[in-house]
C-alpha positions as CSV (number, residue, x, y, z in Angstrom):
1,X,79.3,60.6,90.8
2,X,83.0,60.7,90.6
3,X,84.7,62.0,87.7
4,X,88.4,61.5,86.6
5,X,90.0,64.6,84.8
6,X,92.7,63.9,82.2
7,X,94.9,66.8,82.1
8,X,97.0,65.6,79.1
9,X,100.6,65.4,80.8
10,X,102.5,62.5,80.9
11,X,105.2,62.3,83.8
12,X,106.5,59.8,85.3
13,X,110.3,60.9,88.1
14,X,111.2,57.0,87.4
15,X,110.8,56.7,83.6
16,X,111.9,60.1,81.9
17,X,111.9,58.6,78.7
18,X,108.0,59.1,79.5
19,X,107.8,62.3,79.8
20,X,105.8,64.7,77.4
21,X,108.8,65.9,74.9
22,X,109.8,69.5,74.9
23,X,108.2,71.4,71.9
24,X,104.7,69.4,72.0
25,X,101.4,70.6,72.7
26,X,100.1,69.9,76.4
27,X,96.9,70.5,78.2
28,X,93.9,69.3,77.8
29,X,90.4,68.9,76.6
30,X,88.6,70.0,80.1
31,X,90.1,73.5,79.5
32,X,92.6,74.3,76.8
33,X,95.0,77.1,78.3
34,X,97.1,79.5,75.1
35,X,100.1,79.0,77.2
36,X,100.2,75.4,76.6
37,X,100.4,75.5,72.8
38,X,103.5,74.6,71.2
39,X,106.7,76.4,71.7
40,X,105.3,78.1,74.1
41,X,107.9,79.4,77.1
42,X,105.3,79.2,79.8
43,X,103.9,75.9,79.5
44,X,105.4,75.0,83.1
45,X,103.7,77.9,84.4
46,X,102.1,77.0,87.9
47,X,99.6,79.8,87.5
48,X,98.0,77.6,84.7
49,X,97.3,74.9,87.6
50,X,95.4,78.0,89.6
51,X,93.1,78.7,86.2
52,X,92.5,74.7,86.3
53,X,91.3,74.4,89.7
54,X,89.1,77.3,88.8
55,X,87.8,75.6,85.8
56,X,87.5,72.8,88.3
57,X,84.9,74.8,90.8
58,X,83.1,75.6,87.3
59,X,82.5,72.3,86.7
60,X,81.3,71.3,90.6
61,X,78.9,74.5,90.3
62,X,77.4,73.9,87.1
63,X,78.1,70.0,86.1
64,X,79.7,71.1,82.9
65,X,83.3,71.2,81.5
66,X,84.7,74.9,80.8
67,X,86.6,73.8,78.0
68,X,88.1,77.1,76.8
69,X,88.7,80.5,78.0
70,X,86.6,82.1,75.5
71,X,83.8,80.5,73.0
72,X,83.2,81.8,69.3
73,X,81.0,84.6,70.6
74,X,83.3,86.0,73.9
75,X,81.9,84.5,76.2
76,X,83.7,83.0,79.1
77,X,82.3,80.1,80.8
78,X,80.2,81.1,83.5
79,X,79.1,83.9,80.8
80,X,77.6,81.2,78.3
81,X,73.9,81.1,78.3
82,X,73.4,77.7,77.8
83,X,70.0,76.8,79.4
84,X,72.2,74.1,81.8
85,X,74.9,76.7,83.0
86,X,72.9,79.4,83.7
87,X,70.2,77.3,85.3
88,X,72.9,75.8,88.0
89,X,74.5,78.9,88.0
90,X,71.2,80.6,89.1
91,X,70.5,78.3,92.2
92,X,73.3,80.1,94.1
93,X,72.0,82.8,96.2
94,X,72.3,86.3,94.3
95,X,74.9,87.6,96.9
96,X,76.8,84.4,95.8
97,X,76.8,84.4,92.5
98,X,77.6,87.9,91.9
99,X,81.1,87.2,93.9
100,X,81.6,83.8,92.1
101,X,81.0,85.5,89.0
102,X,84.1,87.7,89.9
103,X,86.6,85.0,91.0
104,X,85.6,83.8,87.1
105,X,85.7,86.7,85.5
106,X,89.2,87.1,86.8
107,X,90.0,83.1,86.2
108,X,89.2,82.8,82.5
109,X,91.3,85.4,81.6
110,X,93.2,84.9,77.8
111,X,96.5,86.6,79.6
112,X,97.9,84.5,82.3
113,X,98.6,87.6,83.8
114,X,95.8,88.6,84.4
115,X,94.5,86.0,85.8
116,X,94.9,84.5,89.7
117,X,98.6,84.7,90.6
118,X,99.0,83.0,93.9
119,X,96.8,80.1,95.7
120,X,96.1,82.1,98.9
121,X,94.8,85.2,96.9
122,X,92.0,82.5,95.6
123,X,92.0,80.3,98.6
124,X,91.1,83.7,100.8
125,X,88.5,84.7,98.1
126,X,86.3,81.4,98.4
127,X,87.0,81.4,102.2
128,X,85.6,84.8,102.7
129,X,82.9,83.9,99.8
130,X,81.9,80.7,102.1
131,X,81.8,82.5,105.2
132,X,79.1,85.3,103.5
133,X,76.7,82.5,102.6
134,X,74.9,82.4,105.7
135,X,74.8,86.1,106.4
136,X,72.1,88.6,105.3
137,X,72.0,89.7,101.8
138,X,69.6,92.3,102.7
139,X,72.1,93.5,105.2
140,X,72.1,97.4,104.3
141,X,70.5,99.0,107.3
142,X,72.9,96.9,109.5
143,X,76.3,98.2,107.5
144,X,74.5,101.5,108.4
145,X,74.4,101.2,111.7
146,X,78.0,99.9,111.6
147,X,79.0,102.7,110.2
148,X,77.5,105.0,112.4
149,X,78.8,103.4,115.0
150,X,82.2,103.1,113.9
151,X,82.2,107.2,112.8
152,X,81.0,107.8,116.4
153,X,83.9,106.0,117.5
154,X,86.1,107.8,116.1
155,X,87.5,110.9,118.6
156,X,90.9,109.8,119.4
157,X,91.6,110.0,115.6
158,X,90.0,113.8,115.1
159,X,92.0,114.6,118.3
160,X,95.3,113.1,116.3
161,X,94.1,115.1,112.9
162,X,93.6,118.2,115.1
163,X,97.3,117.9,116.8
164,X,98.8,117.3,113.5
165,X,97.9,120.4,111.9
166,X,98.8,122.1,115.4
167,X,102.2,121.0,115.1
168,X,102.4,121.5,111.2
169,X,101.5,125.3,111.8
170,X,103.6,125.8,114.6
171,X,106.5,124.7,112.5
172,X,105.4,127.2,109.6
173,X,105.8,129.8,112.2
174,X,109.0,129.2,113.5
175,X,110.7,128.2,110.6
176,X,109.8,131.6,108.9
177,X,111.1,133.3,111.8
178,X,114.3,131.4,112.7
179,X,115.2,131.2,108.6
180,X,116.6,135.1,109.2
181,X,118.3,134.3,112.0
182,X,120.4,132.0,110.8
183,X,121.3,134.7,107.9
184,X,120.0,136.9,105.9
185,X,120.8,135.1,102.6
186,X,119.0,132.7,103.7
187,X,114.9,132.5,102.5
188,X,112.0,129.9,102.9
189,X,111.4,128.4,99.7
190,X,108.0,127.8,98.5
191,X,106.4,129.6,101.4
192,X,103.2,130.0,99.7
193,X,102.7,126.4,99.2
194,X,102.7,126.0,103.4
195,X,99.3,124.1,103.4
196,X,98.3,121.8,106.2
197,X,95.9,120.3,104.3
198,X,99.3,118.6,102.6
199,X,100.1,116.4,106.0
200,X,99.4,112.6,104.9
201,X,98.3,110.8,107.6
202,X,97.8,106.5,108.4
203,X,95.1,106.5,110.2
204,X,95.7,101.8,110.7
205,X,99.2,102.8,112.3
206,X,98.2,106.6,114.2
207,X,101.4,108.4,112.0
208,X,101.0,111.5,110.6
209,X,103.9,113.0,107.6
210,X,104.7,116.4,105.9
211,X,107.1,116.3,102.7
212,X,108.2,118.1,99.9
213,X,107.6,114.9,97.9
214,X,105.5,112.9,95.9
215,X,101.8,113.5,95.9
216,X,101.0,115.4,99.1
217,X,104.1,117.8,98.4
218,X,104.4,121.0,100.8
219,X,105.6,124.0,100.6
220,X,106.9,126.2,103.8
221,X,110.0,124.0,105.2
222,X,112.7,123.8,102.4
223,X,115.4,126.7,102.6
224,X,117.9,128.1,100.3
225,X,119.8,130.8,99.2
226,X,121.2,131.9,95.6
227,X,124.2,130.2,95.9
228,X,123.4,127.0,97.1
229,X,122.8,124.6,94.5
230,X,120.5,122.5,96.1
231,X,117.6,122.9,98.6
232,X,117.5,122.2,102.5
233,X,114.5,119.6,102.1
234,X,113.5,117.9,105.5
235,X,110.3,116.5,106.3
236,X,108.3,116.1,109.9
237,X,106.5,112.5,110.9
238,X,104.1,112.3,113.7
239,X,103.7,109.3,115.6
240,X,100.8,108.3,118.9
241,X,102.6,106.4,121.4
242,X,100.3,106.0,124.8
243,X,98.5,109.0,125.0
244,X,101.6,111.9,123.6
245,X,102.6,112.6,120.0
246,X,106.2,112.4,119.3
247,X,107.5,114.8,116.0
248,X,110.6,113.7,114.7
249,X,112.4,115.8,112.1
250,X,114.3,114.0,109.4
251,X,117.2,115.5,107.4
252,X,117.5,113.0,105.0
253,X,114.1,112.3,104.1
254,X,113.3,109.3,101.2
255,X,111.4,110.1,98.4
256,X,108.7,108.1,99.6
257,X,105.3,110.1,100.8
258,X,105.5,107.0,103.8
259,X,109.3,106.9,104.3
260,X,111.9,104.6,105.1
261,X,113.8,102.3,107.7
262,X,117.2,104.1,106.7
263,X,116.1,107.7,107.0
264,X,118.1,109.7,110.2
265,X,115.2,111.1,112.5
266,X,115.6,113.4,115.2
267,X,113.3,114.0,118.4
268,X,111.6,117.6,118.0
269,X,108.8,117.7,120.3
270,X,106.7,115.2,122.7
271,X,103.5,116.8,123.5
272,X,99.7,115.1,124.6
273,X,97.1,114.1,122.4
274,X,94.6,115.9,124.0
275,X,94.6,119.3,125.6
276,X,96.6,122.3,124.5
277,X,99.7,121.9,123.0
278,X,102.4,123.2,124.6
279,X,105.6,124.5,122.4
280,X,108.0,125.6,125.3
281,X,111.3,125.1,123.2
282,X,110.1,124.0,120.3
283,X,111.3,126.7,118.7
284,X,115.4,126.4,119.8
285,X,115.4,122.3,119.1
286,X,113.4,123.6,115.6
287,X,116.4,125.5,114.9
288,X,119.4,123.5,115.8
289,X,117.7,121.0,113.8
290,X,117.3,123.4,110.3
291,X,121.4,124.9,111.5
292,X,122.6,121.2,111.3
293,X,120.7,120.4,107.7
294,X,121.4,123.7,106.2
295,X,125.7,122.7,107.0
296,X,125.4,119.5,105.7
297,X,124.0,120.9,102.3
298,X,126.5,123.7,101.8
């Protein structure tokens, strides 16, 4: 049976003199949103549309009008126990209802902020919701075997972990020993925070990075000396092109544990995934690389 939903607004681009005045209560009685009382400044808020489509697929599911966020006991909507609601609710398969539960829970929210923000955040919910209905719900030992599968699956990305820490240690060991070198005031600072357990990698994009910043900060790669006032600071990112990792070495580095487009990277080493790793003069391109940061911080 069609049903014709009166949403309270009059507007009409011909006859302004129509339109609902500024300063009036809007809405409606179908669901009655806080941000359309009076004086309120978001009662042009297109978010509020989002939470009435919701409270429309409330209505198609159960046959019943959601008329406020909240009733006088807390409940939201699709948390009423009237005997109708929960008995239409209760038709959709368990798997189902548990995940239109959630787009609700998050839709009749009192703060418009924290409810749906965007049409294709909701649209992709129901999509993906629509698409599960004809799968398994008793789908565990299959996600298992997916998993297994997947884990199994997973070599060229323990061969890229493995190389990373390579490369990581190797640069501990030359920067300790090229740090005199280059003068005896000089010193590696933090050197007992050298931990390759620090190195933050993206396993989606195959990058690896070691920092002295944010969360995964490590030690063993900043210099100094007493009179410089501020540190040498680089950082090291890792990247699988084909099958050889390229190190870059960046003098600048952002303070961001993932980087930047802007940051000034130099070519260090280019080596194979698999295999060996073979650091013939790594150690002299390590060093004109720490020579030309340490000059640009003095």
């Amino acid at each position: 049976t069609p049903v014709i939903i009166d949403f309270g607004l009059s507007f009409n681009k011909g006859d302004e003199t129509s339109l609902t005045p500024t300063g009036q209560d809007i809405g409606n009685r179908f669901l009655v949103l806080p941000e359309h009382k009076r004086e309120s400044g978001l009662q042009r808020d297109p978010r509020s549309d989002i939470t009435q489509v919701c409270g429309i697929l409330f209505f198609v599911i159960t046959g019943e009008i959601p008329r406020h966020l909240y009733d006088e006991k807390g409940n939201k909507p699709h948390q009423n126990q009237r005997q109708e609601i929960q008995q239409n609710l209760s038709i959709l398969p368990q798997h189902i209802l548990s995940k239109i539960n959630r787009v609700f829970d998050r839709a009749f929210e009192y703060r418009i902020d924290s409810r749906w923000q965007s049409i294709p955040a909701l649209r992709n919910t129901l999509i993906n919701i629509v698409e599960s209905e004809n799968k398994d719900p008793n789908k565990t030992a299959n996600l298992l075997d997916e998993i297994k599968y997947k884990a199994s699956n997973n070599e060229k990305k323990k061969l890229f972990r493995d190389i990373s820490k390579k490369i990581i240690s190797e640069v501990f060991k030359i920067v300790d020993r090229i740090v005199p070198e280059i003068s005896p005031d000089f010193y590696v600072a933090d050197k007992g925070r050298a931990d390759i357990s620090r190195i933050y990698h993206d396993w989606e994009n195959f990058r690896f990075r070691y920092t002295s910043v944010g969360m995964f900060y490590g030690g063993g790669i900043n210099v100094s000396y007493d009179f410089l006032n501020e540190f040498f600071s680089p950082a090291f990112e890792g990247y699988l092109t084909g099958n050889e990792v390229i190190l870059l070495g960046i003098i600048n580095p952002s303070n961001k544990i993932t980087g930047s487009s802007d940051e000034e990277k130099i070519e260090l080493l280019r080596i194979p995934l698999s295999g060996e790793p073979d650091f013939t003069g790594f150690d002299e391109r390590l060093k004109d690389f720490y020579v030309e940061g340490i000059y640009r911080v003095m």
